[in-house]
C-alpha positions as CSV (number, residue, x, y, z in Angstrom):
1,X,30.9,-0.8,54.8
2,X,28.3,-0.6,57.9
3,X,25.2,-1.0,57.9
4,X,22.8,-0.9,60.7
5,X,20.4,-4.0,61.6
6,X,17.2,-2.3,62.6
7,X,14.1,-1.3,60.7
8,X,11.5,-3.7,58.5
9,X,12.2,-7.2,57.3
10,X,10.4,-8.5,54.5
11,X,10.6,-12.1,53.1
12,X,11.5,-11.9,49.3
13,X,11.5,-15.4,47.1
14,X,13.2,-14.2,43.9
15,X,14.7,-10.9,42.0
16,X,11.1,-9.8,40.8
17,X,10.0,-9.4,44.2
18,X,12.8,-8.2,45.6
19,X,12.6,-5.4,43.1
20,X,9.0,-4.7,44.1
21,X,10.6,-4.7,47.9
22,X,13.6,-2.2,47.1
23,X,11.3,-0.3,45.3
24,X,8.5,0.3,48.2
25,X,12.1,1.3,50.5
26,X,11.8,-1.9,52.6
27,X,14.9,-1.3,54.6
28,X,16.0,-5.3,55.3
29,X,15.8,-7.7,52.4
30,X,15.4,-11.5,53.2
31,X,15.7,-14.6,51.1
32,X,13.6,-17.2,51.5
33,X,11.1,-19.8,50.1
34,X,7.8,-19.4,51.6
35,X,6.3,-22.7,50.2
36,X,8.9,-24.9,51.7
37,X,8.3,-23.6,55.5
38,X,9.1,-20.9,58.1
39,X,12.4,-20.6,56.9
40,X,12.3,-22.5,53.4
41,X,15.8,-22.0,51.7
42,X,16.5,-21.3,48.1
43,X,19.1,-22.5,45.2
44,X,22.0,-20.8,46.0
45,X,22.6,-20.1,42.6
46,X,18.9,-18.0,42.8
47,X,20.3,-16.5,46.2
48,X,23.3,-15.1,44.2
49,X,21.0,-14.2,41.5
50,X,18.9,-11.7,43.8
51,X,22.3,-10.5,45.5
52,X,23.8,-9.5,41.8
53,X,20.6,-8.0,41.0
54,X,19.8,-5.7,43.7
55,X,23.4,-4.9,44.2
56,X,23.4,-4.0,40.7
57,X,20.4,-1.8,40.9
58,X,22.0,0.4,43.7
59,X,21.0,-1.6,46.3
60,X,23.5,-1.1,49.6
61,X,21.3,-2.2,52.3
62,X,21.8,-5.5,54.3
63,X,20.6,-8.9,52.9
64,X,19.8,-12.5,54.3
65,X,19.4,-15.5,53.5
66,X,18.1,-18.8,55.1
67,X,19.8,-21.8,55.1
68,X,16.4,-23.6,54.9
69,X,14.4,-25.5,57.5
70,X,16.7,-28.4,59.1
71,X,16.6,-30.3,61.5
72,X,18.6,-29.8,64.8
73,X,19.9,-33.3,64.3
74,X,21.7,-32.9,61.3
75,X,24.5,-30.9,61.9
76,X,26.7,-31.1,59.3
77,X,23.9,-30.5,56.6
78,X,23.5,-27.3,58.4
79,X,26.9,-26.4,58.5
80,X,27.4,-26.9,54.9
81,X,24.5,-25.3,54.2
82,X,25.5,-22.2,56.4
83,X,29.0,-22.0,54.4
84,X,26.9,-22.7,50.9
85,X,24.5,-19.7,51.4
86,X,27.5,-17.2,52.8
87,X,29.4,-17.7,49.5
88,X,26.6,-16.2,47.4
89,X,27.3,-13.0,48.8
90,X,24.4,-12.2,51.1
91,X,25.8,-9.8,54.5
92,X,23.8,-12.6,57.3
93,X,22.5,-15.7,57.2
94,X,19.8,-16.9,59.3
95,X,19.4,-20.2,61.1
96,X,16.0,-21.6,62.5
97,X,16.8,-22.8,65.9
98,X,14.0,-25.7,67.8
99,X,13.8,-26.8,70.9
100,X,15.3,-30.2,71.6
101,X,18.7,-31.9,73.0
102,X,20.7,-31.3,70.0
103,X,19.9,-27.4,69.8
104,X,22.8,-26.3,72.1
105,X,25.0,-28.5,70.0
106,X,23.8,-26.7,66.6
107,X,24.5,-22.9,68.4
108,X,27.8,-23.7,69.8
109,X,29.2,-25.2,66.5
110,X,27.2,-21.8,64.4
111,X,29.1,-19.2,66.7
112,X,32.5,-19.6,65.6
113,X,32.1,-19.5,62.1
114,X,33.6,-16.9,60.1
115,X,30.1,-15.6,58.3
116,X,27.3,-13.0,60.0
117,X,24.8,-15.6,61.6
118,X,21.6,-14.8,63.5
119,X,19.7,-17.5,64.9
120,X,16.0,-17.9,64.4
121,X,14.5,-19.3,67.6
122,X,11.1,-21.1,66.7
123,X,8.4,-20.1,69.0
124,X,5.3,-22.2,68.7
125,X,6.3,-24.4,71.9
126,X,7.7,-21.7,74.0
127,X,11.4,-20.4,74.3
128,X,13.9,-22.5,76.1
129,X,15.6,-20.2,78.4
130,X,18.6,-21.9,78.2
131,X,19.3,-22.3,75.2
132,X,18.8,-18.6,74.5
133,X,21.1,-17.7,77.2
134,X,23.3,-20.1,75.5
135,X,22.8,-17.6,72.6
136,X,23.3,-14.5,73.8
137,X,26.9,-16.2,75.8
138,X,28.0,-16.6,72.1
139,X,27.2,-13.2,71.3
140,X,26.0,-13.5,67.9
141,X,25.5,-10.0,66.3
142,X,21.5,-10.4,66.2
143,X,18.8,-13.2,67.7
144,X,15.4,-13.2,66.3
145,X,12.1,-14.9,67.2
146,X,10.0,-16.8,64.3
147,X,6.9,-19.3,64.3
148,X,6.8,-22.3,62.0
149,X,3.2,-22.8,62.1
150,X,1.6,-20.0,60.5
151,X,-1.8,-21.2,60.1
152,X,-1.6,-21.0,64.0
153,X,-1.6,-17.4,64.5
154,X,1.1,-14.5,65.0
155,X,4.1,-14.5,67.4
156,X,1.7,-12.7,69.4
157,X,-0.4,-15.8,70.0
158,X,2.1,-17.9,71.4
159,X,4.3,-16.1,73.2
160,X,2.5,-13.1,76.4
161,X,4.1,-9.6,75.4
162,X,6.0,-10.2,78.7
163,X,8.2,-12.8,77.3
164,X,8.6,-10.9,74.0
165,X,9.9,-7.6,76.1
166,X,12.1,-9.9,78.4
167,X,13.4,-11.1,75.0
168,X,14.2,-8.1,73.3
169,X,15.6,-6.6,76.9
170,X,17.9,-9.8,77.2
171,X,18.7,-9.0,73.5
172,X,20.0,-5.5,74.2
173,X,21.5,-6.5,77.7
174,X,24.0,-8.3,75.5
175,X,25.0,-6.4,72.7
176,X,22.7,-7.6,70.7
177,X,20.3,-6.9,67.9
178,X,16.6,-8.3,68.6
179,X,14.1,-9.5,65.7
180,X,10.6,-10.1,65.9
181,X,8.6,-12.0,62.9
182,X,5.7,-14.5,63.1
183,X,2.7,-14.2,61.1
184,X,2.9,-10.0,61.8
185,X,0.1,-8.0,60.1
186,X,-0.5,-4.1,60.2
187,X,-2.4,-4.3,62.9
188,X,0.6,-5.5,65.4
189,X,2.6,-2.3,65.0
190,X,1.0,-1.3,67.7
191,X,2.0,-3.6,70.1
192,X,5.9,-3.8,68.1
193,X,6.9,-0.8,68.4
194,X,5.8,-1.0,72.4
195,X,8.2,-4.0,72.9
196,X,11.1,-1.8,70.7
197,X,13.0,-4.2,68.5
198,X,15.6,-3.8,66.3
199,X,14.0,-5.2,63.5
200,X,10.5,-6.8,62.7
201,X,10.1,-9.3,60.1
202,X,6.8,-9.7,57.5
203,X,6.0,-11.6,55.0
204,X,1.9,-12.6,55.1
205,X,1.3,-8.8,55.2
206,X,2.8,-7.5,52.1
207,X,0.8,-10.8,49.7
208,X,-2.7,-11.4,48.9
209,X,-4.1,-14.3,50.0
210,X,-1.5,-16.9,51.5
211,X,2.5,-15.9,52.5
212,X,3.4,-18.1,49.5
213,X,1.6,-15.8,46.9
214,X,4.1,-12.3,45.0
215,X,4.7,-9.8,47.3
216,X,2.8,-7.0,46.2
217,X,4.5,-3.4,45.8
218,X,1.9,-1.1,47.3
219,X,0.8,-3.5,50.3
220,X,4.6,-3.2,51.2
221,X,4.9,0.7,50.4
222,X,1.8,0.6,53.0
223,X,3.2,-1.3,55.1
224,X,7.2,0.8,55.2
225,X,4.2,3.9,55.7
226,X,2.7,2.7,58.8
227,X,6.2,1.2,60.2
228,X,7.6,4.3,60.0
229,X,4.7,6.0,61.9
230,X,5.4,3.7,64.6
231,X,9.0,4.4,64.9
232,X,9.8,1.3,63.5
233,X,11.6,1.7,60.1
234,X,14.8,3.5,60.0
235,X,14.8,4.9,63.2
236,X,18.2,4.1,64.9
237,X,17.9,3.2,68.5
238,X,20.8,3.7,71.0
239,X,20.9,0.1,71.7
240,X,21.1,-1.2,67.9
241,X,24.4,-2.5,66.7
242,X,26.0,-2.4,63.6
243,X,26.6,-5.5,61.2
244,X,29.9,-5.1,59.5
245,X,29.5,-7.1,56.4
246,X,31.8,-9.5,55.4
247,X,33.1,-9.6,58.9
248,X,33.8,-12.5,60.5
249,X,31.3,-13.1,63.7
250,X,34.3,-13.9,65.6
251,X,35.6,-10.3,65.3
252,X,31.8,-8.7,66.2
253,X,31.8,-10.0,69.5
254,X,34.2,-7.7,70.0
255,X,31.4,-4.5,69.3
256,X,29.6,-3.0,72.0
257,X,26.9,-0.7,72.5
């Protein structure tokens, strides 16, 4: 089964939410704990709960997980991790991606590995242009830009819409899916659907109050409303590649647009 990588991301933490998220018609479920950081990681055994629930409610759109917020220095923990949260059934799994001299070690070591990866590169200190180059070499089947400090602002405030359009262009130069995310609100979809992504990524938007408060059902039916007035949910772009679940990465670099 294909499904296509584009449209709105939200950050779910358990099945109750990603109920209320399948029920507002969010069209990219993600699994993550927004207490524990950017890219907090959950049980596994929870991760596999939320995959047998959704799937069970007639839920066949893609789903992702993160593996949590390690460091680029331990390698093997991420690894492990990687092969941990690909067992519980989720379609990609998502790795946070710093700066730093053992980054190009961690992206090399992710590419061959028989599970649908996309790195997360975090943004708060700039993008390494090699690194992302390195990236796009090992065509992965998406890339997506995050910040870790979300107290700080939106992607927006650390990165000039230049970079983010040169990112997204380099994205679909290679084959690749691009994702934005990073302290996003309503009032960027604006300036998103401008840069044309494959996929944006919210979490902050759809809770009262702090990211690590429940999603809330008619903030993300709002939300799916206003992306779609923007072009940004389901609307398949020539560009956008397909995810075939299951399939080994090794095998999508093979896809082309």
């Amino acid at each position: 089964m294909n499904s296509p990588l584009h449209g709105v991301l939200v950050s779910v933490r358990n099945l109750d939410e990603a109920c209320r998220a399948q029920a507002a018609g969010v069209d990219l479920i993600d699994l993550k704990e927004p207490a524990d950081g950017a890219l907090g990681g959950l049980p596994c055994a929870l991760i596999r709960e939320v995959v047998t629930g959704l799937r069970g409610r007639g839920h066949h759109g893609p789903l992702s997980a993160t593996i949590g917020d390690v460091p680029m220095t331990e390698l093997d923990t991420i690894l492990a991790r990687v092969q941990a949260v690909a067992a519980t059934g989720v379609d990609i799994v998502k790795v946070g991606i710093t700066s730093g001299p053992e980054a190009a070690a961690v992206i090399d070591a992710l590419a061959p590995l028989p599970c649908a990866i996309i790195p997360v590169f975090l943004a708060d200190d700039g993008l390494d242009p090699l690194l992302l180059d390195r990236a796009h070499r090992a065509r992965f089947p998406a890339l997506m830009l995050d910040t870790a400090r979300k107290d700080r602002g939106s992607l927006f405030d650390v990165l000039a819409q230049a970079e983010l359009r040169d990112f997204v262009s380099a994205c679909h130069r290679h084959g690749q899916g691009a994702g934005l995310a990073g302290a996003l609100r309503f009032r960027h979809l604006a300036d998103l659907a401008t840069l044309s992504p494959d996929y944006v990524g919210f979490r902050s938007a759809v809770c009262i109050g702090d990211r690590a408060q429940g999603l809330q059902t008619d903030l993300a039916r709002a939300l799916m409303a206003q992306a779609a007035t923007w072009g940004l949910s389901r609307k398949r772009r020539p560009h956008a590649i397909d995810v075939p679940m299951g399939v080994p990465v090794s095998q999508l670099r093979s896809v082309s647009t």
